[in-house]
C-alpha positions as CSV (number, residue, x, y, z in Angstrom):
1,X,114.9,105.8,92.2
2,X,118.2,105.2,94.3
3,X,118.9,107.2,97.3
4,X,121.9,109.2,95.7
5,X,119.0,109.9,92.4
6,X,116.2,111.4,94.9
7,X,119.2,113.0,96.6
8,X,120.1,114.6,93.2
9,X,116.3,115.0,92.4
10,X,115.6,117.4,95.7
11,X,118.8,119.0,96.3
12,X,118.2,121.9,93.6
13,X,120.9,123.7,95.1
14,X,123.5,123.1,92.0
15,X,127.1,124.0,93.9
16,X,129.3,123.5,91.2
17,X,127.1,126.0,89.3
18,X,127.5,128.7,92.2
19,X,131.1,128.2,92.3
20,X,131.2,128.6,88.7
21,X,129.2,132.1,88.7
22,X,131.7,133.2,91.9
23,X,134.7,132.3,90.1
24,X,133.6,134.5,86.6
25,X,132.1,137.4,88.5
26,X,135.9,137.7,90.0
27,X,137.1,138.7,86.2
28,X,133.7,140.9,85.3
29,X,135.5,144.6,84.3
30,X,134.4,147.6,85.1
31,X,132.2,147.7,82.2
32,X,130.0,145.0,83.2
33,X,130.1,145.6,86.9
34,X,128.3,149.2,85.5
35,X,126.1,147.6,82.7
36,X,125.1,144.9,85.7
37,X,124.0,148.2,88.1
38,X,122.2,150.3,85.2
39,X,119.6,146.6,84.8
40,X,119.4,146.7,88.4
41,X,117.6,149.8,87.9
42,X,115.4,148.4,85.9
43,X,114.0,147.1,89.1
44,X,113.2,143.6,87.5
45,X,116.0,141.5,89.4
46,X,119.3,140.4,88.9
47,X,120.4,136.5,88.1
48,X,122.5,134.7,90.4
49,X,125.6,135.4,88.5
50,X,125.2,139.7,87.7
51,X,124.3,139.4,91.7
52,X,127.9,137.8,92.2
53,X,129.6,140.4,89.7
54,X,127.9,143.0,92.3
55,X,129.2,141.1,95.7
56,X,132.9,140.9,94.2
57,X,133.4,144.4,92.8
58,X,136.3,145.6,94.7
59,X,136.5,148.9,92.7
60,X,135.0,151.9,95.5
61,X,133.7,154.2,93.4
62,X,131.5,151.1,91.7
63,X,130.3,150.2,95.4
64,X,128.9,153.8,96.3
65,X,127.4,153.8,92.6
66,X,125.4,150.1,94.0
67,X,124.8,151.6,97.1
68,X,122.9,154.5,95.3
69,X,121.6,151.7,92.7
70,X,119.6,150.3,95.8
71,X,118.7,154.0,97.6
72,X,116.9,154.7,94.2
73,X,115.2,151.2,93.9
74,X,113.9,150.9,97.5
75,X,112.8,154.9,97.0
76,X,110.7,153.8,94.0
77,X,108.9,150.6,95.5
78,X,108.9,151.4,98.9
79,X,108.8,155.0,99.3
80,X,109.7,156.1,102.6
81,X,107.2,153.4,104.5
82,X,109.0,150.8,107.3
83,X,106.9,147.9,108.6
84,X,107.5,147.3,112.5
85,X,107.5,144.5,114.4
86,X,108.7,142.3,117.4
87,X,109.7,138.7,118.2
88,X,107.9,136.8,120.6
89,X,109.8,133.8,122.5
90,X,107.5,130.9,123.4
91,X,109.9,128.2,123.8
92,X,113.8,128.4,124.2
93,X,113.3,124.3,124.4
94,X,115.8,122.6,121.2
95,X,116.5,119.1,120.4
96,X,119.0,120.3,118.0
97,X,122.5,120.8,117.9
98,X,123.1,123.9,116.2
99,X,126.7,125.3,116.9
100,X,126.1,128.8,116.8
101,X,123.0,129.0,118.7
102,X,122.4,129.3,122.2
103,X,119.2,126.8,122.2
104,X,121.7,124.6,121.4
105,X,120.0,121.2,123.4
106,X,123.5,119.9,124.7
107,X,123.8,123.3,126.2
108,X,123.3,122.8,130.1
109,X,124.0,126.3,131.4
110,X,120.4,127.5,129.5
111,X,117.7,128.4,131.6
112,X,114.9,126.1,129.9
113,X,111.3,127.9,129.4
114,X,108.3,127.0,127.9
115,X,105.5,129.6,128.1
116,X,101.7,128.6,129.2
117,X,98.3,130.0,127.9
118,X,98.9,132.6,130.4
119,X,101.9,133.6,130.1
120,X,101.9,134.0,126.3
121,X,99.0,136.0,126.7
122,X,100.8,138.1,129.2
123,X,103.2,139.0,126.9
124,X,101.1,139.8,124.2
125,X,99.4,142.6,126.8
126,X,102.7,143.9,127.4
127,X,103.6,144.5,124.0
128,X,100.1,145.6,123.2
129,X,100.8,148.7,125.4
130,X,103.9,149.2,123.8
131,X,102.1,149.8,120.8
132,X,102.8,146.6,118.4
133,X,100.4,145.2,116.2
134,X,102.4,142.8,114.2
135,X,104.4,139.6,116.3
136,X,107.1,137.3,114.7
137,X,106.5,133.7,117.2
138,X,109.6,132.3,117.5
139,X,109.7,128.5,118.9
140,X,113.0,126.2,119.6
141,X,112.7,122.8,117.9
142,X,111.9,120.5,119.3
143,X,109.4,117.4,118.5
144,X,106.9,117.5,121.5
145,X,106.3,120.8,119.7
146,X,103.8,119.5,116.9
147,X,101.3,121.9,114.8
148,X,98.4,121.8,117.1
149,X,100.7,122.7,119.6
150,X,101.8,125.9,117.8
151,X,98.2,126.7,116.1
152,X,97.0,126.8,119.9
153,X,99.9,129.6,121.2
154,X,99.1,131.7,118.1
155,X,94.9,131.5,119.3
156,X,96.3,132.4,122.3
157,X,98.2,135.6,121.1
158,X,95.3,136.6,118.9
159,X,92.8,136.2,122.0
160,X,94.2,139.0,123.7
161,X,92.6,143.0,123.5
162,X,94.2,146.0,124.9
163,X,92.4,148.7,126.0
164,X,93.1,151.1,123.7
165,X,93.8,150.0,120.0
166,X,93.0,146.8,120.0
167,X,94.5,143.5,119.2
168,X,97.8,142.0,117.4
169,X,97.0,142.3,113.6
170,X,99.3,139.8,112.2
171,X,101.2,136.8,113.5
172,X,104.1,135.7,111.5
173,X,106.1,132.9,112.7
174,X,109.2,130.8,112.7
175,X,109.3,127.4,113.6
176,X,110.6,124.1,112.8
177,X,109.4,122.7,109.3
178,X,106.3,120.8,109.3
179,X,104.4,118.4,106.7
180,X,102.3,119.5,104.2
181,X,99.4,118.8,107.3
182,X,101.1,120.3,110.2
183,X,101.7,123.3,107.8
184,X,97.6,123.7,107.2
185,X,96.6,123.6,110.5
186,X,99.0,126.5,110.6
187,X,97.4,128.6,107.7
188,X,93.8,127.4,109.2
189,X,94.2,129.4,112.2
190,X,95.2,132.2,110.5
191,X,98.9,132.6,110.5
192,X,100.8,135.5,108.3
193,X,104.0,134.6,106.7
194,X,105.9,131.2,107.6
195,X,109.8,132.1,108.1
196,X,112.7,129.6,108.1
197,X,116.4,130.4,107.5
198,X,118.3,127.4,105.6
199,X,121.2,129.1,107.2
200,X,123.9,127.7,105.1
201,X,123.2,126.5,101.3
202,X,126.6,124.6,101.7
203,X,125.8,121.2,102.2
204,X,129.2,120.1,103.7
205,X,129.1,123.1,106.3
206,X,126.0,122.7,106.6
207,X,126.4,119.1,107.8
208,X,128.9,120.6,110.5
209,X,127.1,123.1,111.9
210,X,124.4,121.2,112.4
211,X,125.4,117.9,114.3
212,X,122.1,116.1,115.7
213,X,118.3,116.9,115.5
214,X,116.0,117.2,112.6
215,X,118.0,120.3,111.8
216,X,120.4,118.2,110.7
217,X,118.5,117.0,107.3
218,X,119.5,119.6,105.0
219,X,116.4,118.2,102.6
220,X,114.0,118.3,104.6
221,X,114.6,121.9,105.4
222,X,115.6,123.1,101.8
223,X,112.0,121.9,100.7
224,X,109.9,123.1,104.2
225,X,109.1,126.1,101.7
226,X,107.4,124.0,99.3
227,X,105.4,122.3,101.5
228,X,104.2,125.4,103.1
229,X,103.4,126.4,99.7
230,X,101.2,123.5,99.4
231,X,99.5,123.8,102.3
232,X,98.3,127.6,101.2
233,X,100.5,129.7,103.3
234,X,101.5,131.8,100.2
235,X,103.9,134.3,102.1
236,X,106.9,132.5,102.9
237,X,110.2,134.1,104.5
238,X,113.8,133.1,103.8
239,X,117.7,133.9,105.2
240,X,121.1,132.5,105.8
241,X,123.2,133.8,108.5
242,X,126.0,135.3,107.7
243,X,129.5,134.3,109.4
244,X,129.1,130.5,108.8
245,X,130.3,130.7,105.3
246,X,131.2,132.5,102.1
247,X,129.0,134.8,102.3
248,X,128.7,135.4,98.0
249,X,128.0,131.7,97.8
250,X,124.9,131.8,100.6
251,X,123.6,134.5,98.8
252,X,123.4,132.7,95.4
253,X,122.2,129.7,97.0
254,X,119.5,131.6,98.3
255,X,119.0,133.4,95.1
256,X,118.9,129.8,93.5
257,X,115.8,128.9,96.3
258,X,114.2,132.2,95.5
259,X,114.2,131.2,91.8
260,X,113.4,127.7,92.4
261,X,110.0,128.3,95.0
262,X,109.0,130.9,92.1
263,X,109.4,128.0,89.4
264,X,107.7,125.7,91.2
265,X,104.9,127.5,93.5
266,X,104.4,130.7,91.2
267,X,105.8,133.4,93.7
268,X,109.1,133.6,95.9
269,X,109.5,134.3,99.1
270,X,107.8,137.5,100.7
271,X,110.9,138.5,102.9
272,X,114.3,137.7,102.8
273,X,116.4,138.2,106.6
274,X,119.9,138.1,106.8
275,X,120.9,138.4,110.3
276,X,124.7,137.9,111.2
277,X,126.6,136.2,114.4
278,X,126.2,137.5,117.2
279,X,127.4,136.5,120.7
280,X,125.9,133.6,122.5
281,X,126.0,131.3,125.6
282,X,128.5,128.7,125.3
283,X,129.2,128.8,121.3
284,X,132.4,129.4,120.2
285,X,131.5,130.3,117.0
286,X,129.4,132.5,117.8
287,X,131.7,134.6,119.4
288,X,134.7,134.1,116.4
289,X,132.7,133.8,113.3
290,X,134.8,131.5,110.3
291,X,133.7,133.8,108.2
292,X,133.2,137.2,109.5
293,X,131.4,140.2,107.7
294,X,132.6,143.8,108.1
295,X,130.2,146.4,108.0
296,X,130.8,147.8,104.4
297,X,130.8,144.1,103.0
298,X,126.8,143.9,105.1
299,X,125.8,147.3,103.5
300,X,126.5,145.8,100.4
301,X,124.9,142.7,100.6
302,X,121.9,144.7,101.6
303,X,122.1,146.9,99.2
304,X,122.5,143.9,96.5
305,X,120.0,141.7,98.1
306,X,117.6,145.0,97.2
307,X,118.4,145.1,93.8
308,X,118.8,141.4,92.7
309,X,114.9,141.2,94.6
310,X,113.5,144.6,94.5
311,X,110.0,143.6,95.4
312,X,110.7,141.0,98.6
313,X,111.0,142.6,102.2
314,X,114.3,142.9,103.5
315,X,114.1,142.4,106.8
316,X,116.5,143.7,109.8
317,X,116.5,142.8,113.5
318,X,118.1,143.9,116.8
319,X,120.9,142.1,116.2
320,X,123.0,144.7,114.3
321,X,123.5,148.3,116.6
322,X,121.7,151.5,115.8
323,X,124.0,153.5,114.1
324,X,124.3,150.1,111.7
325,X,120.5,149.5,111.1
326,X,120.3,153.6,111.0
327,X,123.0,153.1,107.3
328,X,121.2,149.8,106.2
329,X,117.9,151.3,106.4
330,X,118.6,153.6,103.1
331,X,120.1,150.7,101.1
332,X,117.3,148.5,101.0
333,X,115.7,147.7,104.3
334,X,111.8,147.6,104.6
335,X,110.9,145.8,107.4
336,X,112.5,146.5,111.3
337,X,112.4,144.7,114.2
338,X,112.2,147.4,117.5
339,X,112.0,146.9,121.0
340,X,113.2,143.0,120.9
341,X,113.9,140.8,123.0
342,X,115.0,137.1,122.2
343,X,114.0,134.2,125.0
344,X,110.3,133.4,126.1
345,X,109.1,135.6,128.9
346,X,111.3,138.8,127.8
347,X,109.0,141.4,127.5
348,X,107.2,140.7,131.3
349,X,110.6,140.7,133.0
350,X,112.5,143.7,134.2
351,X,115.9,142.5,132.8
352,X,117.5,143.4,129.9
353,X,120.4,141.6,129.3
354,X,119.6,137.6,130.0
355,X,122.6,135.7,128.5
356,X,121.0,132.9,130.5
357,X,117.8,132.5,128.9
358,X,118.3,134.3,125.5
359,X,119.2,133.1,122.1
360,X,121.8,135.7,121.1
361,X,122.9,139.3,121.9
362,X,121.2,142.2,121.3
363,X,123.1,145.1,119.4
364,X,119.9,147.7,119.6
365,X,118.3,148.0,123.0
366,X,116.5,151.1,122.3
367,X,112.4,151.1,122.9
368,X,110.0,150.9,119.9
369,X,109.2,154.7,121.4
370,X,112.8,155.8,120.8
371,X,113.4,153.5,117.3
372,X,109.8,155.2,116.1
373,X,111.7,158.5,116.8
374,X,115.0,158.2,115.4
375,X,113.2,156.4,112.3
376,X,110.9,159.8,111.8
377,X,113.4,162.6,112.9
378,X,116.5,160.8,111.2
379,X,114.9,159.2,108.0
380,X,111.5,161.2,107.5
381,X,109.9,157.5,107.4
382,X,107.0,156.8,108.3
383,X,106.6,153.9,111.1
384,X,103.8,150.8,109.6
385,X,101.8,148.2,110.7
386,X,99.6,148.2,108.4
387,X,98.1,144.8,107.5
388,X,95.0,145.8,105.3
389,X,96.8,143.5,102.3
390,X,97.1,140.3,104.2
391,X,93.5,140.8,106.0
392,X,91.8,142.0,102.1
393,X,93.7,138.7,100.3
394,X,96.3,140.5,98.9
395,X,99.2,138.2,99.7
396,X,101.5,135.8,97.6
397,X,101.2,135.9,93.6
398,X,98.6,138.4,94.2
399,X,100.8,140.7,96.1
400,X,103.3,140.5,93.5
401,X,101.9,141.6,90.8
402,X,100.1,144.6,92.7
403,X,103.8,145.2,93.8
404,X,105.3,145.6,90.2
405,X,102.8,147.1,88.5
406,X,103.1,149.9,91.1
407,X,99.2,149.7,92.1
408,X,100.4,148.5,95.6
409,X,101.8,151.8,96.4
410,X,98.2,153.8,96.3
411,X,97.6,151.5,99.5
412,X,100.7,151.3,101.4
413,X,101.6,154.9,102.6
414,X,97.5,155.8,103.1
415,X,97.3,152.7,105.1
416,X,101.0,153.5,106.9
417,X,100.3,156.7,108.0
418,X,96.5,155.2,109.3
419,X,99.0,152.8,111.1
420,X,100.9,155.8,112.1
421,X,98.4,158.1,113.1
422,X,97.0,155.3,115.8
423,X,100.6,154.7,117.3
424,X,100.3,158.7,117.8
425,X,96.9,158.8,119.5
426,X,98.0,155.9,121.9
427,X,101.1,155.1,123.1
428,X,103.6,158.0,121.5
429,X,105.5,159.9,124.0
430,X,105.0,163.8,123.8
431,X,108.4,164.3,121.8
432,X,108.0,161.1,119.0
433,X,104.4,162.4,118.8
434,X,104.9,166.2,117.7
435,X,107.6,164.6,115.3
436,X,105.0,162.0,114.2
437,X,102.3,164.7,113.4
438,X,104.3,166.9,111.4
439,X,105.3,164.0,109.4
440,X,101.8,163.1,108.6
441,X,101.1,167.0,107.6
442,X,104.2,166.5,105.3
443,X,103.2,163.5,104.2
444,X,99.4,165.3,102.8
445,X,101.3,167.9,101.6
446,X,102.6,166.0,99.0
447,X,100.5,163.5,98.6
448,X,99.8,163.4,95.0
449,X,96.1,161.9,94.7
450,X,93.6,164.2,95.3
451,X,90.7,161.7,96.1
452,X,92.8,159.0,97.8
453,X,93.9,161.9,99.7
454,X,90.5,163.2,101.0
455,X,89.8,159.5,101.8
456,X,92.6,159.3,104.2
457,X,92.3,163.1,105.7
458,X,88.5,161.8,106.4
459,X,90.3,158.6,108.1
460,X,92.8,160.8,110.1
461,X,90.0,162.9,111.7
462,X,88.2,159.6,112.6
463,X,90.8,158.2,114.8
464,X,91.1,161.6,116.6
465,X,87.5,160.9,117.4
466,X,88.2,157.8,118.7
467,X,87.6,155.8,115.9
468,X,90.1,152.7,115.0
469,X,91.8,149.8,112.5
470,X,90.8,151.9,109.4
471,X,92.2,151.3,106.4
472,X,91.5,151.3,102.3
């Protein structure tokens, strides 16, 4: 096979096809811009191309008839659960050259930091007493960071006990791509899900953006899904970052992967993020993106993202303000990032704002006390970390088709308010707590299974005596 064949052969990412479904989705009508919504609802996905007749609707009234397309669908899967967590810097070290990133390795004005055994463990402590149980590790790449290297800092963070709830549940993680190898030593020391952003699916922008490193082979990061496929790590996330190109085309392209890792691996990607520019030391583009996104063009893509994959997490970070991630949270968001802070050694230093060290700005400074608060008293949501399906197996294929045959929902709000109630006992302030109680009365109120329901008011009075990490 010639280099421009495997080229062909790997590179499932068809462009001409994605330009093709853009260019008819701009004459869809009324009509099908309706008929497209009214499958949505369905809540069995959309194909790249109905996706793109959603993104290019211009018509108003059609958008707030999408926007309560995606309310209704996230209502029906989700309910009114919202997973939790926080990234945790241990390396702001990069070889690559990534122009919209403050890692970037040619620039000299970083403060370089790579944390120690003690000092990731010190930060796991902190945000232990903050209350967090699930961690996102986030590592720079760079090559003297191999596998072992990484399965050792994630032993580290699971090492560490606080002395009230316990220890960090579930560590996700986002790192360079490995091998197939470097991938199982991963999953063998018990990792959650793998996340890695493609970024762009434009290969020529891509090849811009991206000018040295191994970030700079498009193919080898298209495919680092696969291989962590392979390797049994069966929750996989995905993104592209919106600002570095047409945003309808990333989204097909990323549509085209979800499809693709289905095809090929039997199950898509377990979260999808879509973070946007922001501001960062010494890039240019970070601070003027080519292709900017207004709010009401990100709600949408939210709110279509939600309905073109009804059962993948959506996940949001600090990066947007509060009043956005307050609007994006009813179209489709299940999964929040609170309390963040993005270089290595954040959370154990009394700064906030450390353009020096960080990777990007943060839009939502607010503590995971005050996020909890305004989540319960604004949304009526309740606040999860509940990671009973990833510690009982149920992750990947299996998680899917719980998800859509609906059976996953007898365990998710039981198991959230569990989650809940501990965050209450613990570490709530007197004000989030009240508001968190009466939730969970609410919550029993309603709930519509009489047995579940004596299971978890039996659970409830447990962890008032002291009891802990229950779940069904």
């Amino acid at each position: 096979m010639s280099h421009a064949e495997s080229d062909a052969y790997f590179n499932f990412i068809d462009e001409e096809v994605i330009w093709a479904d853009i260019a008819r989705a701009k004459k869809a009508d009324r009509a099908e811009v309706s008929a497209v919504i009214e499958k949505a609802t369905e809540k069995k996905g959309l194909t790249p191309y109905e996706t793109a007749v959603l993104l290019k609707n211009t018509d108003p009234e059609l958008d707030e008839a999408i926007f309560e397309a995606a309310i209704s669908i996230k209502k029906a899967i989700y309910g009114n659960r919202l997973v939790l967590f926080a990234p945790l810097y241990i390396t702001n070290e990069c070889a690559n050259q990534c122009a919209y990133c403050g890692f970037n390795a040619k620039n000299g004005d970083l403060d370089r930091r790579t944390l120690n055994n003690r000092e990731i463990q010190q930060e796991v402590a902190v945000l232990e007493k903050l209350g967090h149980k699930r961690l996102l590790l986030v590592y720079g790449e760079h090559p003297r960071f191999g596998a072992d290297w990484i399965a050792e800092t994630i032993r580290d963070v699971y090492s560490v006990t606080s002395d009230k709830s316990g220890e960090i549940r579930r560590v996700n993680v986002n790192c360079a791509p490995l091998d197939v190898e470097g991938f199982r030593t991963l999953h063998e020391v018990g990792i959650g899900t793998y996340q890695c952003f493609q970024e762009t699916y434009h290969r020529e922008t891509y090849s811009k953006l991206h000018l040295a490193g191994k970030k700079a082979d498009y193919l080898w990061r298209l495919h680092a899904m696969h291989r962590a496929q392979e390797a049994g790590i069966d929750d996989v996330g995905m993104g592209v970052l919106f600002g570095v190109f047409d945003p309808v085309f990333d989204i097909l392209g990323l549509l085209t992967h979800c499809n693709q890792l289905e095809r090929d691996c039997g199950v898509g990607p377990h979260t999808i993020s879509f973070p946007r520019l922001e501001p960062a030391l010494n890039s240019e583009m970070a601070y003027n993106p080519p292709y900017p996104t207004t709010n009401h063009e990100f709600k949408k893509i939210v709110a279509v993202l939600r309905m073109a994959v009804p059962y993948t997490g959506l996940i949001l970070t600090t990066r947007e303000n509060a009043e956005t991630r307050k609007e994006l949270l009813e179209v489709g968001v299940s999964q929040l990032s609170a309390g963040s802070r993005t270089y290595p050694g954040a959370y154990s230093d009394p700064k906030y704002d450390r353009p020096d060290v960080q990777q990007f700005c943060i839009g939502d400074n607010r503590s995971l006390d005050e996020v909890i608060r305004g989540i319960v008293s604004d949304h009526g949501y309740v606040p999860s970390w509940c990671t009973a399906c990833y510690r009982l197996g149920r992750t990947g294929e299996h998680f899917m088709e719980l998800a859509k045959t609906g059976f996953i929902q007898k365990f998710c709000l039981p198991n959230g308010l569990l989650t809940f109630k501990e965050y209450l006992e613990d570490y709530a302030s007197g004000e989030t707590k009240k508001a968190g109680e009466q939730l969970i009365r609410q919550e029993l109120e309603t709930y519509d299974d009489p047995k579940r329901r004596t299971l978890l008011v039996d659970r409830l009075a447990r962890m008032e005596n002291g009891e802990r990490d229950l779940y069904l």
